[in-house]
Every structure is written in C-alpha cells, then in structure tokens.
C-alpha positions in Angstrom: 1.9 18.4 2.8 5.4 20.2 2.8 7.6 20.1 -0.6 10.1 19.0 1.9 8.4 15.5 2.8 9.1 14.9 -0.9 12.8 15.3 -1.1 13.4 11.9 -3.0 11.3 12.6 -6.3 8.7 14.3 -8.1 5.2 13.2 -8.3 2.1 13.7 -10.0 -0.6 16.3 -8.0 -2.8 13.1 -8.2 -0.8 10.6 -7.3 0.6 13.1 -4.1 -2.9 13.8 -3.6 -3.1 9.9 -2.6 -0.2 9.7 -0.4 -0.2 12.9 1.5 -1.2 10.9 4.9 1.8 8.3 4.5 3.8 11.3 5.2 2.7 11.1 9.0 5.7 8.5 9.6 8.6 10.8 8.4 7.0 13.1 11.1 7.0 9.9 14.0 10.9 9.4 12.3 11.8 12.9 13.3 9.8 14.1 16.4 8.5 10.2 18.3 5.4 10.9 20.1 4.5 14.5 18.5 3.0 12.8 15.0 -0.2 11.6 16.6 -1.3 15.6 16.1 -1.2 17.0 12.9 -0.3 20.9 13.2 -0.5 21.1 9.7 -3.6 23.4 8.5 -5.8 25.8 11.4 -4.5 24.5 14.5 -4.0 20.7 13.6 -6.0 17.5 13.8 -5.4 13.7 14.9 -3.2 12.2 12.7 -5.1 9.5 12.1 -8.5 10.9 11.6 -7.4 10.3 7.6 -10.0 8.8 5.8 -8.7 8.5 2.5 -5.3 7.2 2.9 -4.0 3.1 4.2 -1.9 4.7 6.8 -2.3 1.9 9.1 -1.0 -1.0 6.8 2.1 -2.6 8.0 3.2 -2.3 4.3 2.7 1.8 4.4 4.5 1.7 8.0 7.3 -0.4 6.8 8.4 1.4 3.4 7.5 5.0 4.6 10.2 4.4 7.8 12.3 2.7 5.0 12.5 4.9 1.8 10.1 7.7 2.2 7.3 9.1 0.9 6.8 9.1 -2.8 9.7 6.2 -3.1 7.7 4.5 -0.3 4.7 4.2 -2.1 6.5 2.6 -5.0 7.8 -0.1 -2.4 4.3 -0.2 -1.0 2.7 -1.3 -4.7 5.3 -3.7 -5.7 4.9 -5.3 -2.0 1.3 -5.3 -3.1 1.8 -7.3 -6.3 4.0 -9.8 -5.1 1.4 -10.1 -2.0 -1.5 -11.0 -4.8 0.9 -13.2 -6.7 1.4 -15.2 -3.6 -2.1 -15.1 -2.4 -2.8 -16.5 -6.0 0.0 -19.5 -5.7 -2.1 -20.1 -2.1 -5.8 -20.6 -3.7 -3.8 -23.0 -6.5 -2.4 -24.7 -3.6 -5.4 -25.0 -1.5 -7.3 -26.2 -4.6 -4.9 -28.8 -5.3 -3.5 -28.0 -8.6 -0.1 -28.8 -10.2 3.3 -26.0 -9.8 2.6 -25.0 -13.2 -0.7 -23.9 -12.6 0.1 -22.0 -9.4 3.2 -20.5 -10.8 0.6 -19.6 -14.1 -2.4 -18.3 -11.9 0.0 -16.0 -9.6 1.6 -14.4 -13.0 -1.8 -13.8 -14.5 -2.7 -12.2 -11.4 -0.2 -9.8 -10.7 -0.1 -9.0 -14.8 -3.9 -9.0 -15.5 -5.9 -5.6 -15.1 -7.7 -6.3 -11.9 -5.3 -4.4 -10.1 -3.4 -2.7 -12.6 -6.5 -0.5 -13.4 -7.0 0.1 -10.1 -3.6 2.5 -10.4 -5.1 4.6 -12.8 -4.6 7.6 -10.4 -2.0 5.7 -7.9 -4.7 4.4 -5.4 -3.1 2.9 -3.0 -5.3 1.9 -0.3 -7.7 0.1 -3.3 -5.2 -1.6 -4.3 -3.8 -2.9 -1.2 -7.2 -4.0 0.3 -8.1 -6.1 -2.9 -4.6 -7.8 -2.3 -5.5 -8.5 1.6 -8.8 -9.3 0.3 -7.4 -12.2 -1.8 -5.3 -13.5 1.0 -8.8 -13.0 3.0 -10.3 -15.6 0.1 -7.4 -18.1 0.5 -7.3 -18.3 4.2 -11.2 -18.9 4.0 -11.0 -21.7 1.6 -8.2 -23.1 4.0 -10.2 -23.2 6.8 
C-alpha cells in the first residue's frame, strides 16, 4: 500500500491495515485489465488471493470507484448500517408487526452494539457479513 492510494485523508495503521486490499479498484480505475496482478511486494501476486479483506462486495466495489479508499470505507460502513436497519424493518415486516415497531427495531439495530463493537479496529468485512447475514435471516423467514 502506497501513501498515494490515500490521497483523501489520514487513517489509523489499524484501520489502513483493514482496508489495504480495497485499494485494488483505484488500480482497475487507472490501468483496466492490469489490477488482477498485484506487483506490489517480490514480484506480485493475484489480486484477489486477499484473504482478509471484503474486496468482492458490491458495496466495496461501488464506493472505492466512487470516493476512494479510506473515504470509501466510510461510505462502505454507513451503506452497511442503513443495510441492517432495513434488514431489521424486513423481519418486523415479515413478522407482522405494526410501523412503529419496525421503524423501532431498525433504529435499535443500527444504534445497539452488535455492530458497533464489531468497529473496534474498523473491520469491515465482519461488519458487512453480519449485515448480509441479517438480510440472509429475513429472506429465510420469507420463504
């Protein structure tokens, strides 16, 4: 990871740590078909060989080709939230209760700790599974 692949802000070494491999999409952004090799350290590896990161996402696609990196990933976890609340307003639908309730159960979600201390060191891929996760849960209980 180049300082110049984090041109919009400053992050924490953790939190850069984390999103190091969304930085693959500035490189398909400046040079097409040449990101699927990553040249960066002894020679290079395939890009997606990344174990760690949620690089596939359509989230982590979208705001990386929007906004960059670090900024990016702040897209990416307030997409994330918004996707739980409305995951949470789907289960109070499927399970029949009033627009209240829903509009309750999808605040408490997005504001309780479940996935807040999942964040501690800017996770992103945690985070974004327990939210597809949820809308895994409501589309079950639809069916």
């Amino acid at each position: 990871m180049t300082p110049e692949n984090y041109t919009d802000v400053m992050v924490q070494p953790e939190y850069a740590m984390v999103i190091r491999s969304n930085a693959i999409w500035n490189t398909f952004r400046e040079c097409g078909a040449c990101f699927l090799w990553n040249g960066s350290l002894k020679g290079g590896y395939p890009a997606f060989a990344e174990m760690q990161g949620s690089v596939f996402h359509p989230f982590v696609i979208l705001f990386t080709l929007l906004f960059g990196v670090a900024n990016g990933s702040k897209f990416i976890l307030v997409a994330a939230f918004i996707t739980a609340g409305l995951a949470q307003w789907w289960i109070g639908f499927i399970m029949e209760l009033r627009r209240v309730a829903r509009v309750w159960a999808a605040w408490v979600a997005i504001t309780a700790g479940t996935l807040a201390t999942r964040m501690e060191l800017g996770v992103v891929g945690i985070i974004l599974s327990t939210v597809m996760a949820s809308l895994a849960i409501a589309a079950v209980m639809n069916l």
